[in-house]
C-alpha positions, -999 to 999 in steps of 0.1 A, spaced: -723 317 243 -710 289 220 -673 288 214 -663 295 178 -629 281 161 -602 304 145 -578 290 116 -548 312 112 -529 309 84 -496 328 75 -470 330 48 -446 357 41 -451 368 6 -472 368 -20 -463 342 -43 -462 318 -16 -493 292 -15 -517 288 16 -532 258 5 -513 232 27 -525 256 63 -562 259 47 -568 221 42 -552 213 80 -582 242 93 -603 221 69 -592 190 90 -596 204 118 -636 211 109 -630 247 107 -659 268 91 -641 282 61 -657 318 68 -634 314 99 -601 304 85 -584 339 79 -550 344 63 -521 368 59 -491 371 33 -471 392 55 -436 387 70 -434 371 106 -406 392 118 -439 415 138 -473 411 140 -481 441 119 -504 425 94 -544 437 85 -560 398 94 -541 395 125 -555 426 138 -589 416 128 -584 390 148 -572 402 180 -584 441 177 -564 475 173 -567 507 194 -596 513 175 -609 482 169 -625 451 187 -612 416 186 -630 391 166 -620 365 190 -637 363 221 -638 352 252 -638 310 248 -627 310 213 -598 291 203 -573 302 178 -559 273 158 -526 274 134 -509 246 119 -471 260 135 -457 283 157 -441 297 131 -471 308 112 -479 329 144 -442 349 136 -398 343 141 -399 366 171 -407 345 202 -406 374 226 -432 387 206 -448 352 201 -450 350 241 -470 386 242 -494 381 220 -500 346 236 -502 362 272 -528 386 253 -551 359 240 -549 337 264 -553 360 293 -570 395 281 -590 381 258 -596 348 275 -593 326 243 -573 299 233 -551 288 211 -540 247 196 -507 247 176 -516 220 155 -480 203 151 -472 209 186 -499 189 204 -482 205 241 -491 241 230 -528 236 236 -548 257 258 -575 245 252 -602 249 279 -619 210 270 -602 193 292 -579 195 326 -578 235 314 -549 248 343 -531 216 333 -529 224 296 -525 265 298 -495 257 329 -475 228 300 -484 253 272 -470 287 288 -438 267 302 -432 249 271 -436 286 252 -413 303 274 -389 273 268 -386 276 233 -387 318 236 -354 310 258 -341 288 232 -341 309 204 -327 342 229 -302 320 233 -292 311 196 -299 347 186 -272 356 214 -247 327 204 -252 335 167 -242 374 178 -214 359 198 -196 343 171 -204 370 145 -183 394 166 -155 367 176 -152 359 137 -149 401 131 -121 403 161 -102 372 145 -107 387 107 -92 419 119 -67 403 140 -54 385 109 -51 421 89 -86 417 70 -106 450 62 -141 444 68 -169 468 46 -164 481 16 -123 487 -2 -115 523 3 -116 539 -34 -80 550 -45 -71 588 -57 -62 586 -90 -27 597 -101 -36 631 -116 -60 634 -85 -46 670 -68 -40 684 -101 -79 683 -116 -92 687 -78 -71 717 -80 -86 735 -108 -118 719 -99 -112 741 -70 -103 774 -89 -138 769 -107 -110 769 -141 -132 732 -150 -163 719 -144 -172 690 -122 -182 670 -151 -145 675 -171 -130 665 -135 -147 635 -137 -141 626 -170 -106 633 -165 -102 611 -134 -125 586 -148 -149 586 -122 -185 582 -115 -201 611 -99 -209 595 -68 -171 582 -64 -161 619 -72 -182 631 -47 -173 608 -23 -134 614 -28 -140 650 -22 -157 647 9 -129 621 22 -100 650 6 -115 681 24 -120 658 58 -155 653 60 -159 618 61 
């Protein structure tokens, strides 16, 4: 069965042009039935052309067995490696196609040439990268919290300032209270929005 060529192209909104991903499948000699795009967000791979492409629960594949999947990054494929890495181990290994990251000449599976070669340097230099960005996901956490610990350490209140009582606070809460005004004349007389009234009350009777 002859092999047929995938483009994938992705960008994550709508407004966003395609046009620099098409013309590279173009370059590539990509049949322009065959070059398939999303505007989705990368942070899954919950979007309708990527399923078409590698099947649902309730759908088949359109790649096959000997395809190969092309995109122009491995960033067009999504921003979550570990997610990256198991729909690579899918393709590559359920389905049996393979996949060419165009500005990445290492992550090339392709089954032309010295094919165990090629998958071995593509899945090591995947996992590589996958590690990386673990890693800088972790350090970025890391000094997050440290710059928290040193904040608060130094007397800053992180979140939102707590909203004062106003001076005549206990007074309209009490009649409030005593159903002798409405909600609405308690906050007009404390100046308040409802939601800050609301929110003052649940703090005064100790439920927040």
């Amino acid at each position: 069965m002859e092999r047929t060529v995938w483009g994938y192209c992705r960008v994550s909104s709508v407004d966003q042009n395609l046009e620099r991903q098409q013309a590279a499948m173009r370059n590539e000699g990509i049949d322009e039935k065959h070059i398939l795009c999303d505007k989705a967000s990368g942070k899954d791979f919950e979007r309708r052309t990527w399923n078409l492409l590698v099947g649902t629960e309730t759908s088949a594949p359109l790649l096959r067995k000997g395809d190969l999947l092309v995109v122009l990054s491995l960033d067009r494929l999504g921003r979550n490696y570990t997610e990256i890495r198991k729909q690579w181990e899918y393709i590559t290994t359920e389905i049996g196609a393979d996949i060419k990251v165009l500005d990445m000449p290492l992550l090339d599976t392709s089954t032309t040439t010295e094919s165990l070669d090629r998958r071995f340097i593509a899945n090591l230099v995947l996992q590589i990268l996958s590690y990386t960005a673990e890693k800088e996901r972790a350090n970025i956490r890391k000094r997050q919290a440290e710059g928290l610990e040193v904040a608060r350490a130094h007397g800053v209140k992180m979140g939102r300032p707590t909203k004062k009582y106003p001076d005549n606070w206990q007074d309209v809460y009490i009649r409030w209270k005593q159903n002798r005004i409405t909600a609405v004349d308690a906050m007009r007389e404390l100046n308040l929005t409802k939601p800050t009234f609301y929110r003052l009350v649940k703090r005064y009777d100790g439920k927040a």
